[in-house]
N, CA and C atoms as a LAMMPS dump frame, in Angstrom:
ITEM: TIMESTEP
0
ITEM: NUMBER OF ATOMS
609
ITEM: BOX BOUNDS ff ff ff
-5.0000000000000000e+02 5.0000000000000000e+02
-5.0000000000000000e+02 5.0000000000000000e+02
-5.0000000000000000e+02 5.0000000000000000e+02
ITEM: ATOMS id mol type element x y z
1 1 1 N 0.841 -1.199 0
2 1 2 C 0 0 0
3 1 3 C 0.876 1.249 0
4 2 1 N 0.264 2.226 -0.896
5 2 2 C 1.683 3.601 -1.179
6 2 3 C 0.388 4.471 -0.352
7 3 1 N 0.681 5.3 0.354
8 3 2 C 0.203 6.539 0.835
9 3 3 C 0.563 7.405 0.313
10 4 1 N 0.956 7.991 -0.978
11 4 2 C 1.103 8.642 -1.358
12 4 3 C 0.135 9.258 -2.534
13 5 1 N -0.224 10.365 -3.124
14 5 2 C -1.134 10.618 -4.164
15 5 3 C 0.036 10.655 -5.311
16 6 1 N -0.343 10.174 -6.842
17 6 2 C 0.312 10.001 -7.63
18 6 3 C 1.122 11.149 -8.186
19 7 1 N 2.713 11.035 -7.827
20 7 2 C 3.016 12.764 -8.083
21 7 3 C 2.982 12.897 -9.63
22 8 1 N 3.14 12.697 -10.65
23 8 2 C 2.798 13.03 -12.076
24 8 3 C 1.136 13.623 -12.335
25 9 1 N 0.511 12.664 -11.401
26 9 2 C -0.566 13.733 -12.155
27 9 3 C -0.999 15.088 -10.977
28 10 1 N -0.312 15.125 -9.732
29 10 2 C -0.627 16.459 -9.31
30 10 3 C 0.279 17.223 -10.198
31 11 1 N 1.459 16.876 -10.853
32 11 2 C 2.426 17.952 -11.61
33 11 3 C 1.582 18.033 -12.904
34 12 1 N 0.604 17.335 -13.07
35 12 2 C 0.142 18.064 -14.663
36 12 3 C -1.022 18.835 -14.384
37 13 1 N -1.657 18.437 -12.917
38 13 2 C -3.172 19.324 -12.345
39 13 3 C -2.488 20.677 -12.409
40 14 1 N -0.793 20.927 -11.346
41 14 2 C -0.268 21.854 -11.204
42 14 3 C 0.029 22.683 -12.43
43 15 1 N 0.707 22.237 -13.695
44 15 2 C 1.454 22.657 -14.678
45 15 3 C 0.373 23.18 -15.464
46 16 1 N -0.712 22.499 -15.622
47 16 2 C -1.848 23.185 -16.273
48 16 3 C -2.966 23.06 -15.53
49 17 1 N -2.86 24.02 -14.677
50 17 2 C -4.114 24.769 -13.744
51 17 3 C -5.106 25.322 -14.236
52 18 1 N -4.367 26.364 -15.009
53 18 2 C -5.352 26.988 -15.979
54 18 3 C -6.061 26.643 -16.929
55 19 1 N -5.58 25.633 -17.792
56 19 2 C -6.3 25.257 -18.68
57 19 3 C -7.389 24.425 -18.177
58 20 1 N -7.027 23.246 -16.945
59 20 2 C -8.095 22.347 -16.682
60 20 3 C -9.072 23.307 -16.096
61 21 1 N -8.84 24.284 -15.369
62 21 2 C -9.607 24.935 -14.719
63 21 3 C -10.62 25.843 -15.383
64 22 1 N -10.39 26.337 -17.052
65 22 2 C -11.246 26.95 -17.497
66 22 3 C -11.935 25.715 -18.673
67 23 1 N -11.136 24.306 -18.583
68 23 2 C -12.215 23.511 -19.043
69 23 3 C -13.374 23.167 -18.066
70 24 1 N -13.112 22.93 -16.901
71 24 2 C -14.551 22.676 -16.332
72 24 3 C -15.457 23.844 -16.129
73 25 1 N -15.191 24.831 -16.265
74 25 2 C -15.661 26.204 -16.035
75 25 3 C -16.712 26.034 -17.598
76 26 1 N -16.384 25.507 -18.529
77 26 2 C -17.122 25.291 -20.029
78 26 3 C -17.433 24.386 -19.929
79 27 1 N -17.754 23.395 -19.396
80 27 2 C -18.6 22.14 -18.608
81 27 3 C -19.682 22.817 -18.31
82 28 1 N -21.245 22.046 -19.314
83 28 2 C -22.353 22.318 -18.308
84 28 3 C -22.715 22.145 -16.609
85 29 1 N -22.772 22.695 -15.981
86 29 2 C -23.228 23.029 -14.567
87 29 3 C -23.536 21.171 -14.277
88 30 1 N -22.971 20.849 -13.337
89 30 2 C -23.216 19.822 -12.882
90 30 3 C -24.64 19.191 -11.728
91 31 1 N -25.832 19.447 -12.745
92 31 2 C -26.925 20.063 -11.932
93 31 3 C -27.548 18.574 -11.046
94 32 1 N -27.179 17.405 -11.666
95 32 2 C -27.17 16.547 -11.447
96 32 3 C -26.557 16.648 -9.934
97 33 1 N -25.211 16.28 -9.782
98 33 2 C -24.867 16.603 -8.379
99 33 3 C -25.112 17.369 -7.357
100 34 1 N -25.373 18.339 -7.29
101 34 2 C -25.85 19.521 -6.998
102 34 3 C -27.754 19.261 -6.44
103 35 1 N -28.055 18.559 -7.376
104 35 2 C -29.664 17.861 -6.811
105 35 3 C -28.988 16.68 -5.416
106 36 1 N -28.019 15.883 -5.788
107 36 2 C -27.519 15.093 -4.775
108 36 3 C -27.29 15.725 -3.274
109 37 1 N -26.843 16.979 -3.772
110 37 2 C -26.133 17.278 -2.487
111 37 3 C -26.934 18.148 -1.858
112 38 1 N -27.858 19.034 -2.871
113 38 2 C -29.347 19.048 -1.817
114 38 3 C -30.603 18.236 -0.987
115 39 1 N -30.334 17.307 -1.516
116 39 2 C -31.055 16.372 -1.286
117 39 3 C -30.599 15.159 0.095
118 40 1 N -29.298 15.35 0.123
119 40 2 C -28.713 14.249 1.171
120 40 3 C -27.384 14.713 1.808
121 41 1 N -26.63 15.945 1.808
122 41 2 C -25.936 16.481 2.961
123 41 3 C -26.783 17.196 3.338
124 42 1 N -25.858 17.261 4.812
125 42 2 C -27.05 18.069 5.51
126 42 3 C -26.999 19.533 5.437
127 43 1 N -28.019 20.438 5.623
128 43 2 C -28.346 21.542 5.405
129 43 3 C -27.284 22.408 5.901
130 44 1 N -27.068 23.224 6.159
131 44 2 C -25.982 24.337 6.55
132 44 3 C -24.853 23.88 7.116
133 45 1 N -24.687 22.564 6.821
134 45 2 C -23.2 21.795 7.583
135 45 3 C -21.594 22.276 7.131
136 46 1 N -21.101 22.06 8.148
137 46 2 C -19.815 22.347 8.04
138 46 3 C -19.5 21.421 7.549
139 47 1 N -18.965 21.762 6.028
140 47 2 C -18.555 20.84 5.084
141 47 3 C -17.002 20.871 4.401
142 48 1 N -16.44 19.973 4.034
143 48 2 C -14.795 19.911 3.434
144 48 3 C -15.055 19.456 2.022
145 49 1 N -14.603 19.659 1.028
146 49 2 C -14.726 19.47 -0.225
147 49 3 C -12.982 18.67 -0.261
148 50 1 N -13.083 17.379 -0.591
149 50 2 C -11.428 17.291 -0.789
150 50 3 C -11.576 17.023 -2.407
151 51 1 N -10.451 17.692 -2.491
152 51 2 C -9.78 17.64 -3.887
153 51 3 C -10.916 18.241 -4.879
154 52 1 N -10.784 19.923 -4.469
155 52 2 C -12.013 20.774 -4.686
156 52 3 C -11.728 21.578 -6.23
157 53 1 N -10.469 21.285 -6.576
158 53 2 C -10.272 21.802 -8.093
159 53 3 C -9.979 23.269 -8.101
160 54 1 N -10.767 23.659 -8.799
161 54 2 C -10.593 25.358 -9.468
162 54 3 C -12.289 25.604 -7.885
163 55 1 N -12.818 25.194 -7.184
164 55 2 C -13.044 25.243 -6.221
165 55 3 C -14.853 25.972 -6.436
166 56 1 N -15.188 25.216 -7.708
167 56 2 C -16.84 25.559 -9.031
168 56 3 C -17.601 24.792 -7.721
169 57 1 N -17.317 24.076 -7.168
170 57 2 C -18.488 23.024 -6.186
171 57 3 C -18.159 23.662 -4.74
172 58 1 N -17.238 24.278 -4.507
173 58 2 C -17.418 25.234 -2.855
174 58 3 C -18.233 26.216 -3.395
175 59 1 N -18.014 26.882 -4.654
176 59 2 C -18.755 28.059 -4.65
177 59 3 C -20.037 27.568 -4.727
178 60 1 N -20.932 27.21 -5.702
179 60 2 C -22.111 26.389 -5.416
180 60 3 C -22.612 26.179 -3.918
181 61 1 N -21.788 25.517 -2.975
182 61 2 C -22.517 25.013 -1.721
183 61 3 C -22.45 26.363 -0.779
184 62 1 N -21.098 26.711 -1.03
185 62 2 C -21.263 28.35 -0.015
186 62 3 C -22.519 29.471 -0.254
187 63 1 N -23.085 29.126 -1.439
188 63 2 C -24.063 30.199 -2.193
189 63 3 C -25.63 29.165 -1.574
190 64 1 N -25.238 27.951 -1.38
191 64 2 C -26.294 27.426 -1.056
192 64 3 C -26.573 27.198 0.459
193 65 1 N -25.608 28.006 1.435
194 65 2 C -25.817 28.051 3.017
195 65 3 C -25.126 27.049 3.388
196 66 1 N -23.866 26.177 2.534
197 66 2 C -23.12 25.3 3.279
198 66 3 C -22.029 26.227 3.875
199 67 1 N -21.277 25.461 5.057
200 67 2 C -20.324 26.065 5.431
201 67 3 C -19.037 25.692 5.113
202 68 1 N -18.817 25.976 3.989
203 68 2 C -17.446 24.889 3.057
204 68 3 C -16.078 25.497 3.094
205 69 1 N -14.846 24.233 3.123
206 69 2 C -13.845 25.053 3.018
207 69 3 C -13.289 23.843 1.769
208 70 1 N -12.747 24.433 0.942
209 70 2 C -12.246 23.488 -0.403
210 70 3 C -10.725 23.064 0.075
211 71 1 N -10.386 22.021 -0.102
212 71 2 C -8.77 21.149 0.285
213 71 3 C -8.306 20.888 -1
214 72 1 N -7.447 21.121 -1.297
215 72 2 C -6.813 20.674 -2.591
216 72 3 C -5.149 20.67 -2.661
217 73 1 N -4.757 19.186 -3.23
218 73 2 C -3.464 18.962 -3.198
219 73 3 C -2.542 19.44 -4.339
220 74 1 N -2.959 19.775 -5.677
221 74 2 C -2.252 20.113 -6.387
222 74 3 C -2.226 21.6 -6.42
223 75 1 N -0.975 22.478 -5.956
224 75 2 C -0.799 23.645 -5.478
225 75 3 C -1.128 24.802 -6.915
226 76 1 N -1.038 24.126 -8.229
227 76 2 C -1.513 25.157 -9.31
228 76 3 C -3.147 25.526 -8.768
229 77 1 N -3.786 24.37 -8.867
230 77 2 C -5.415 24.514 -8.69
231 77 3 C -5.443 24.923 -7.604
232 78 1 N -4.966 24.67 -6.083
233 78 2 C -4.874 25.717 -4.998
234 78 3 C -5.135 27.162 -5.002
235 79 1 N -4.071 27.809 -6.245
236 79 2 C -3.951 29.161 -6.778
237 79 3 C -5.312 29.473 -7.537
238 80 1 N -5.824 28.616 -8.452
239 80 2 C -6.969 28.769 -9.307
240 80 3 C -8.06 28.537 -8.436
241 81 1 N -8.48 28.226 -7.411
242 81 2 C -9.527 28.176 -6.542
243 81 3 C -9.621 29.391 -6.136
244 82 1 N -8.269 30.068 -4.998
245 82 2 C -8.004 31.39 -4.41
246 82 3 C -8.43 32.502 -5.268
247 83 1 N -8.055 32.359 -7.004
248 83 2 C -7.92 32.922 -7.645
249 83 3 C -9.484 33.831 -8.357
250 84 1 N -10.081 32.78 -8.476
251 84 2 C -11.488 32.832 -8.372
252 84 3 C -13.012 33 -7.938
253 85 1 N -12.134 32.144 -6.533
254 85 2 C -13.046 32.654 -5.25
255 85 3 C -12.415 33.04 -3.898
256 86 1 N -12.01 34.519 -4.528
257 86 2 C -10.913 35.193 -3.079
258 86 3 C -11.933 35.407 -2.049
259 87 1 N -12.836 35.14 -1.777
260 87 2 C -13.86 35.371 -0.669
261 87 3 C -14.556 34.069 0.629
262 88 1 N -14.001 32.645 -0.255
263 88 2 C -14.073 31.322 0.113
264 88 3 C -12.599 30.99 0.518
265 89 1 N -12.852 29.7 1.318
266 89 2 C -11.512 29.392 2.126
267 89 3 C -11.283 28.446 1.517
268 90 1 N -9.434 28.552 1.086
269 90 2 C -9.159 27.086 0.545
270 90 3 C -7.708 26.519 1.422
271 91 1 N -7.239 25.469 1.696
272 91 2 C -6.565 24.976 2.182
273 91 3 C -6.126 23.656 1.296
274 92 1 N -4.466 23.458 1.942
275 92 2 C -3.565 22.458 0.477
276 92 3 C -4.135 21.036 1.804
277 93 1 N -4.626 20.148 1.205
278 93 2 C -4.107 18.833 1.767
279 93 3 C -4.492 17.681 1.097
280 94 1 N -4.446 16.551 1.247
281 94 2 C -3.374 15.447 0.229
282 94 3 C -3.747 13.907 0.624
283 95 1 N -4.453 13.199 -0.148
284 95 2 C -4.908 12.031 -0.051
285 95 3 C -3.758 11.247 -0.505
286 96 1 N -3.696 9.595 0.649
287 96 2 C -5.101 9.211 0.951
288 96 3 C -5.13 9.377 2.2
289 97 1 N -4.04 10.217 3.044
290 97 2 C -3.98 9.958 4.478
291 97 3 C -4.781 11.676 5.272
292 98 1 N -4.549 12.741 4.597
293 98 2 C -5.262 14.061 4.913
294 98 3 C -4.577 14.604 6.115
295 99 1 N -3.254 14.19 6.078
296 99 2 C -2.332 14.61 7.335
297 99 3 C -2.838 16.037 7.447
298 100 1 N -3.299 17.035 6.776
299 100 2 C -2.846 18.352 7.398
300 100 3 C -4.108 18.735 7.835
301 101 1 N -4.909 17.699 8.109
302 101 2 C -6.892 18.051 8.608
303 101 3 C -6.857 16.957 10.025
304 102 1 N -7.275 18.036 11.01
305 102 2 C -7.556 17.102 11.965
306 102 3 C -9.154 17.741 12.439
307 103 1 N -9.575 18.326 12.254
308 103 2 C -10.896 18.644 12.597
309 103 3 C -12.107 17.533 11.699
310 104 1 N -13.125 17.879 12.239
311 104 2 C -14.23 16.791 11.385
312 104 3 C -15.362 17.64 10.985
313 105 1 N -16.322 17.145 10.087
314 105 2 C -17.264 18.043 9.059
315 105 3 C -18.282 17.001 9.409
316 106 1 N -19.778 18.263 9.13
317 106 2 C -20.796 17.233 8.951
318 106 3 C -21.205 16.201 7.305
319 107 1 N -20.22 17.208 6.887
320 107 2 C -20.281 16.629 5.19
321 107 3 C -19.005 17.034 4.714
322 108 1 N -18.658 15.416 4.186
323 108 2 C -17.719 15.482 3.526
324 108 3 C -17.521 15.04 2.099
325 109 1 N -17.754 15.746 0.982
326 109 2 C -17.632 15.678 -0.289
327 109 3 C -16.254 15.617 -1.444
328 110 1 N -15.988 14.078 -1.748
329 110 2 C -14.97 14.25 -2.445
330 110 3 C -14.897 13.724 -4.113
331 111 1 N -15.187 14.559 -5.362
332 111 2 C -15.76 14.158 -6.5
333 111 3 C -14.488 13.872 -7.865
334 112 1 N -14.899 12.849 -7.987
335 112 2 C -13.926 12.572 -8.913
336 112 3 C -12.793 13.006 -8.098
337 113 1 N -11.936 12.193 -7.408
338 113 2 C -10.421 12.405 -6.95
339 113 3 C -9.872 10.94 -7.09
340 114 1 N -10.426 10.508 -6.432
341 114 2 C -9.79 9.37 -5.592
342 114 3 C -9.623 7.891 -6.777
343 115 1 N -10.099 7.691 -8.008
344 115 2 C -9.316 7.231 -9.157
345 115 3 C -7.636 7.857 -9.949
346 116 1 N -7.286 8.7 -9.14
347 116 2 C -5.836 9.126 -9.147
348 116 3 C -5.12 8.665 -8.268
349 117 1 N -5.501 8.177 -7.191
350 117 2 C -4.696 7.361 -6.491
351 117 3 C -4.413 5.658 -6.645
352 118 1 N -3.358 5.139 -6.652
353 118 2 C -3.068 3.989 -6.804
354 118 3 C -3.915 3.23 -6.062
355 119 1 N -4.551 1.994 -6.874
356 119 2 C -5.626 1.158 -6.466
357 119 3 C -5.42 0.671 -4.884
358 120 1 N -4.191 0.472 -4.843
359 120 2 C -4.11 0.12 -3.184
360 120 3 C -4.018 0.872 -2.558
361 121 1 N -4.287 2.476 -2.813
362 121 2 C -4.563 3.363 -1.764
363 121 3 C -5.861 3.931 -1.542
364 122 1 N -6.731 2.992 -2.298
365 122 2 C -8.235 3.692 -1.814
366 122 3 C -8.783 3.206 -0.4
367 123 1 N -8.437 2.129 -0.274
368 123 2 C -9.058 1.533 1.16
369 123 3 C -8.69 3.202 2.088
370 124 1 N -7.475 3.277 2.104
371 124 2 C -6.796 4.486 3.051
372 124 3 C -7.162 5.235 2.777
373 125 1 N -7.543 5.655 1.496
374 125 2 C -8.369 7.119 1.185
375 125 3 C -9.442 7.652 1.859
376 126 1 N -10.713 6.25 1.528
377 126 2 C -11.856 6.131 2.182
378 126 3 C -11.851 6.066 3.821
379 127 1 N -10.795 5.503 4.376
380 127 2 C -10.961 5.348 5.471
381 127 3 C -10.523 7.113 6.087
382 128 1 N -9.714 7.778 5.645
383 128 2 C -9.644 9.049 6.145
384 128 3 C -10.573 9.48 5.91
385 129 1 N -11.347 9.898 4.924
386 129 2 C -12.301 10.67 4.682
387 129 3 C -13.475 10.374 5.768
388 130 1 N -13.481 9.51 6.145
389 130 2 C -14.382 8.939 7.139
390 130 3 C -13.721 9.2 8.43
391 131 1 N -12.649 9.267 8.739
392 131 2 C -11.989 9.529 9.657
393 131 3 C -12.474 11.166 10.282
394 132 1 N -12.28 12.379 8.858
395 132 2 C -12.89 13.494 8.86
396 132 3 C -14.486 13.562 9.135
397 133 1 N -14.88 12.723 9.169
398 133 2 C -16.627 12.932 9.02
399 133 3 C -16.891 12.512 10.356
400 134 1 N -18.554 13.598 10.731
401 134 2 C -18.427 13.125 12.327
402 134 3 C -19.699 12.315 12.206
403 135 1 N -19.774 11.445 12.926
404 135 2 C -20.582 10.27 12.849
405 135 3 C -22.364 11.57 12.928
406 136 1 N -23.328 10.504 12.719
407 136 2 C -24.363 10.64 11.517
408 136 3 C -24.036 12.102 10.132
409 137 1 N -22.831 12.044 9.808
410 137 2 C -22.562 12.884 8.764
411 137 3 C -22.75 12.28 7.518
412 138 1 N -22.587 13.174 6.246
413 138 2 C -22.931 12.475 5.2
414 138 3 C -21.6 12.796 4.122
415 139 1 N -21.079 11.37 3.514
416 139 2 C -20.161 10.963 2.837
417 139 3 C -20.494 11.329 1.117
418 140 1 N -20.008 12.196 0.632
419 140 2 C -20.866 11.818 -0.779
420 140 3 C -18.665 11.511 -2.04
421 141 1 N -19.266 11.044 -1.943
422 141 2 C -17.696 10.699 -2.957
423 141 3 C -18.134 9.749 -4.332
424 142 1 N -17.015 9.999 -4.972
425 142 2 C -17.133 9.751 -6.509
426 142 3 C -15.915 9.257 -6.958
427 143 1 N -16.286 8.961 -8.59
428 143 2 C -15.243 8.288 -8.998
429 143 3 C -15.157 8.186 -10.618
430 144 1 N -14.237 8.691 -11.321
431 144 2 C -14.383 7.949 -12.87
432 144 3 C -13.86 6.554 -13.179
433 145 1 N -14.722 5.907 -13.823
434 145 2 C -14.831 4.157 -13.863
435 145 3 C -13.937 4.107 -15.078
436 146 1 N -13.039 3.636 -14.752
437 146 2 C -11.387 2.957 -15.717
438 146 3 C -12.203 1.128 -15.555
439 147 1 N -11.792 0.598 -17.082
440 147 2 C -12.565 -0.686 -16.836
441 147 3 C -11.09 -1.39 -17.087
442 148 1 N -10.485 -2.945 -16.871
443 148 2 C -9.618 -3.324 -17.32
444 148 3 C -8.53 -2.749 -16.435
445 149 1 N -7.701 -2.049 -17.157
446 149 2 C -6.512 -1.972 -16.65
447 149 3 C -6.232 -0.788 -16.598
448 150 1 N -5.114 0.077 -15.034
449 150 2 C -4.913 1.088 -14.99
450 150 3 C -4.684 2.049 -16.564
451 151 1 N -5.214 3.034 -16.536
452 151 2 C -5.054 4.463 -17.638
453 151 3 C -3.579 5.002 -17.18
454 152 1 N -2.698 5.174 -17.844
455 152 2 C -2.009 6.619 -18.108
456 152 3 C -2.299 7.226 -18.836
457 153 1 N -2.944 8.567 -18.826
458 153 2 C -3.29 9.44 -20.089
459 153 3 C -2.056 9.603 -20.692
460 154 1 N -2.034 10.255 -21.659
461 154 2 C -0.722 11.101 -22.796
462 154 3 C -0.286 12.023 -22.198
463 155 1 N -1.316 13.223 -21.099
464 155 2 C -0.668 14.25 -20.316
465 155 3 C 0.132 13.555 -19.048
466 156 1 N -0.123 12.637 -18.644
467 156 2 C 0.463 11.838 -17.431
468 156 3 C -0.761 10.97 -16.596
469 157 1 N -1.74 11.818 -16.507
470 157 2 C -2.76 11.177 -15.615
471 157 3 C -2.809 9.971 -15.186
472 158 1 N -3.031 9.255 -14.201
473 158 2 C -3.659 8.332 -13.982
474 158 3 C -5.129 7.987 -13.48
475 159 1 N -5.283 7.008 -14.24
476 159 2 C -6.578 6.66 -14.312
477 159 3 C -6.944 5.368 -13.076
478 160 1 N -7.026 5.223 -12.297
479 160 2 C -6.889 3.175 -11.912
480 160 3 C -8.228 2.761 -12.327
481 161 1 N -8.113 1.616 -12.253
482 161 2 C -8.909 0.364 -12.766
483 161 3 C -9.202 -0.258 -11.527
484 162 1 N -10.552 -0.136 -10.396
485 162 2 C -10.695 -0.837 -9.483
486 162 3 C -12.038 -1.016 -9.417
487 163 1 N -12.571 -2.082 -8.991
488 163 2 C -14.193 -2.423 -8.563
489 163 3 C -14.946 -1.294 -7.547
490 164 1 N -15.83 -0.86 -7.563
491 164 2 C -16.635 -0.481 -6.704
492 164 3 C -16.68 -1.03 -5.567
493 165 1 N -16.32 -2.122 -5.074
494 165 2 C -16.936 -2.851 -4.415
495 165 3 C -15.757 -2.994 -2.979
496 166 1 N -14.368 -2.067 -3.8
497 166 2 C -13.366 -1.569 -2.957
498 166 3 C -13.644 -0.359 -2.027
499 167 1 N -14.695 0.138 -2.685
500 167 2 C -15.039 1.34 -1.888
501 167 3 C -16.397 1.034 -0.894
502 168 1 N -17.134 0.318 -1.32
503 168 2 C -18.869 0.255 -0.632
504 168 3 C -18.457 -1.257 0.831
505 169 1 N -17.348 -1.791 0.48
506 169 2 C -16.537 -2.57 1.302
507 169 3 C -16.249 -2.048 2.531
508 170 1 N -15.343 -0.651 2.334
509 170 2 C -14.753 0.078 3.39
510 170 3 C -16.057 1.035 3.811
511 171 1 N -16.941 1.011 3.849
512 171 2 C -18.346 1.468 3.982
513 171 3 C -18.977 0.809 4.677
514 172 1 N -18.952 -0.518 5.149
515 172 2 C -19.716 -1.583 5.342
516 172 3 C -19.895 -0.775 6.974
517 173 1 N -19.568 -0.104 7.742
518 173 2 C -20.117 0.109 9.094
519 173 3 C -21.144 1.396 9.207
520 174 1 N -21.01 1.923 7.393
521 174 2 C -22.164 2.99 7.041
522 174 3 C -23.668 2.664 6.974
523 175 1 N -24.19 3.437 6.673
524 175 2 C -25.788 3.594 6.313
525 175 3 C -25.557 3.766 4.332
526 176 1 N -25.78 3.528 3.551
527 176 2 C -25.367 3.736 1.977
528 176 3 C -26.827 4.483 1.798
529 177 1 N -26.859 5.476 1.844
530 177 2 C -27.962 5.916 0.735
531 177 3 C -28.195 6.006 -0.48
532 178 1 N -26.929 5.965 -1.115
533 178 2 C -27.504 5.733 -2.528
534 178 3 C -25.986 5.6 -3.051
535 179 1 N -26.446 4.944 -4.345
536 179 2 C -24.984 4.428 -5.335
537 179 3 C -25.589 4.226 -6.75
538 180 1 N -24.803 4.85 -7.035
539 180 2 C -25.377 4.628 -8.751
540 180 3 C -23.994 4.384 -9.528
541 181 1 N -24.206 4.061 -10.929
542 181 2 C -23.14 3.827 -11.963
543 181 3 C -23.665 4.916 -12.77
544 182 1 N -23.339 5.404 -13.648
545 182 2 C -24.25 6.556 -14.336
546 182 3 C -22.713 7.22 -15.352
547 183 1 N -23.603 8.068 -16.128
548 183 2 C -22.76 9.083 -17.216
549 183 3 C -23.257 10.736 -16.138
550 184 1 N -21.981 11.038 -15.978
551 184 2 C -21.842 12.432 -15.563
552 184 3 C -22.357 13.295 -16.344
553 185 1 N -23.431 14.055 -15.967
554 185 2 C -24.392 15.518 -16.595
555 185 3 C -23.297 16.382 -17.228
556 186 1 N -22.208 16.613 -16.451
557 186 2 C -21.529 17.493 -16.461
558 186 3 C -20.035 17.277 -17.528
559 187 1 N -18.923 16.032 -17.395
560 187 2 C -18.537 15.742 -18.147
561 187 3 C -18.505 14.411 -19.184
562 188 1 N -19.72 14.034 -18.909
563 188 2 C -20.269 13.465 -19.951
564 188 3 C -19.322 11.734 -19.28
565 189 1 N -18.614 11.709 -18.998
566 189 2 C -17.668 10.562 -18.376
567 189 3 C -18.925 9.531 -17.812
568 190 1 N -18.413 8.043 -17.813
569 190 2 C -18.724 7.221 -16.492
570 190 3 C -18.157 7.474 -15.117
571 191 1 N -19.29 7.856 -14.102
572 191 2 C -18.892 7.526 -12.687
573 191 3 C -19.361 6.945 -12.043
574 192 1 N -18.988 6.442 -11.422
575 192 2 C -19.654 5.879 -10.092
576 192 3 C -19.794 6.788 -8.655
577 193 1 N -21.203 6.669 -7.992
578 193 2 C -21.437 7.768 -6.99
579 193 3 C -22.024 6.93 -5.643
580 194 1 N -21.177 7.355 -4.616
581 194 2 C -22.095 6.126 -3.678
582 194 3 C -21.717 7.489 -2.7
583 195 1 N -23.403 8.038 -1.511
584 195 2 C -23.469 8.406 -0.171
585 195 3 C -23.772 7.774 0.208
586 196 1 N -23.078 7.701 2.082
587 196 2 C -23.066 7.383 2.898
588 196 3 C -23.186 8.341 4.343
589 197 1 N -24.166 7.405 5.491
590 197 2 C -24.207 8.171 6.546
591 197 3 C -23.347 7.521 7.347
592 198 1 N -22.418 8.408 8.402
593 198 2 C -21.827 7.76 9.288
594 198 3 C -22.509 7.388 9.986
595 199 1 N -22.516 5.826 10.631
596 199 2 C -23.381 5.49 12.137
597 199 3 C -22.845 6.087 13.487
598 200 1 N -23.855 7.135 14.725
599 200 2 C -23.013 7.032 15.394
600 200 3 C -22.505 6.014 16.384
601 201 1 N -21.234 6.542 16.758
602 201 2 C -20.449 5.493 17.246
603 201 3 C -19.225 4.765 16.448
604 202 1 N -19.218 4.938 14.963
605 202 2 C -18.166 4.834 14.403
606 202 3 C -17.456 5.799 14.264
607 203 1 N -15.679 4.833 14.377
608 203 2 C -14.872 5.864 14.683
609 203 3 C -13.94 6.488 13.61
């Protein structure tokens, strides 16, 4: 198991900040999610966005009475979050372990990240993120579905190739409200989407 997040593709999130950042910005509105996350985090919660991008989904929830602060490990998009929304809080930190967060949220939202980390670091991923969440909180995390065998894109990316069933596994002491397989509204991609409530009493 590597605890580490894959450094090639934070150096290409970093190296081209800008560009990824004004491609999702030309991405239809992800209205789809956005129904999710009205619908099943909780209302005005103190919420963490990990691996929050150009930081389009804090602004959304801050406008919608969440109390969000966006985390993001690749220090270009750090800048392009700040950059954009100098009025929202962003902070650098770094899956799958989240060393630089020790506080906990009632919602913790992490979309499309965690297929950049090496397949044997999702168990650890999931388990921090849960670590951050305070029991009856709500988990909403995501994923783009690589079928077969790990992706390297041409820019560097990595893609992994892992079952669902790695993630709804490390879940098993949750409540699952919902999981779907689906095509993203927004970039048109396969993801997979599974919330979860913490039970309390888990730690």
């Amino acid at each position: 198991m590597t605890d580490r997040f894959d450094p090639a593709t934070l150096d290409v999130y970093s190296q081209g900040a800008a560009r990824y950042s004004q491609d999702w910005l030309d991405q239809p509105p992800p209205a789809d999610m956005y129904a999710l996350f009205a619908t099943h985090l909780l209302p005005g919660g103190l919420t963490a966005d990990i691996g929050c991008g150009n930081g389009r989904d804090v602004a959304w929830m801050a406008a919608n009475g969440y109390r969000v602060t966006g985390f993001e490990a690749s220090p270009g998009l750090l800048a392009e979050a700040r950059r954009l929304n100098p009025d929202l809080t962003f902070r650098a930190a770094t899956l799958p372990t989240l060393p630089e967060i020790d506080e906990t949220f009632d919602n913790v939202v992490c979309e499309t990240v965690i297929m950049h980390l090496p397949a044997t670091s999702i168990t650890l991923a999931v388990d921090n993120l849960l670590r951050i969440l305070r029991p009856s909180g709500v988990l909403y995390l995501s994923w783009r579905v690589t079928e077969g065998e790990d992706l390297r894109q041409k820019d560097g990316r990595l893609y992994s190739a892992f079952e669902a069933a790695l993630v709804t596994d490390t879940l098993s002491d949750c409540a699952i409200l919902l999981f779907e397989d689906v095509t993203s509204e927004s970039s048109g991609r396969r993801i997979c989407r599974v919330i979860a409530s913490k039970r309390e009493g888990e730690i």
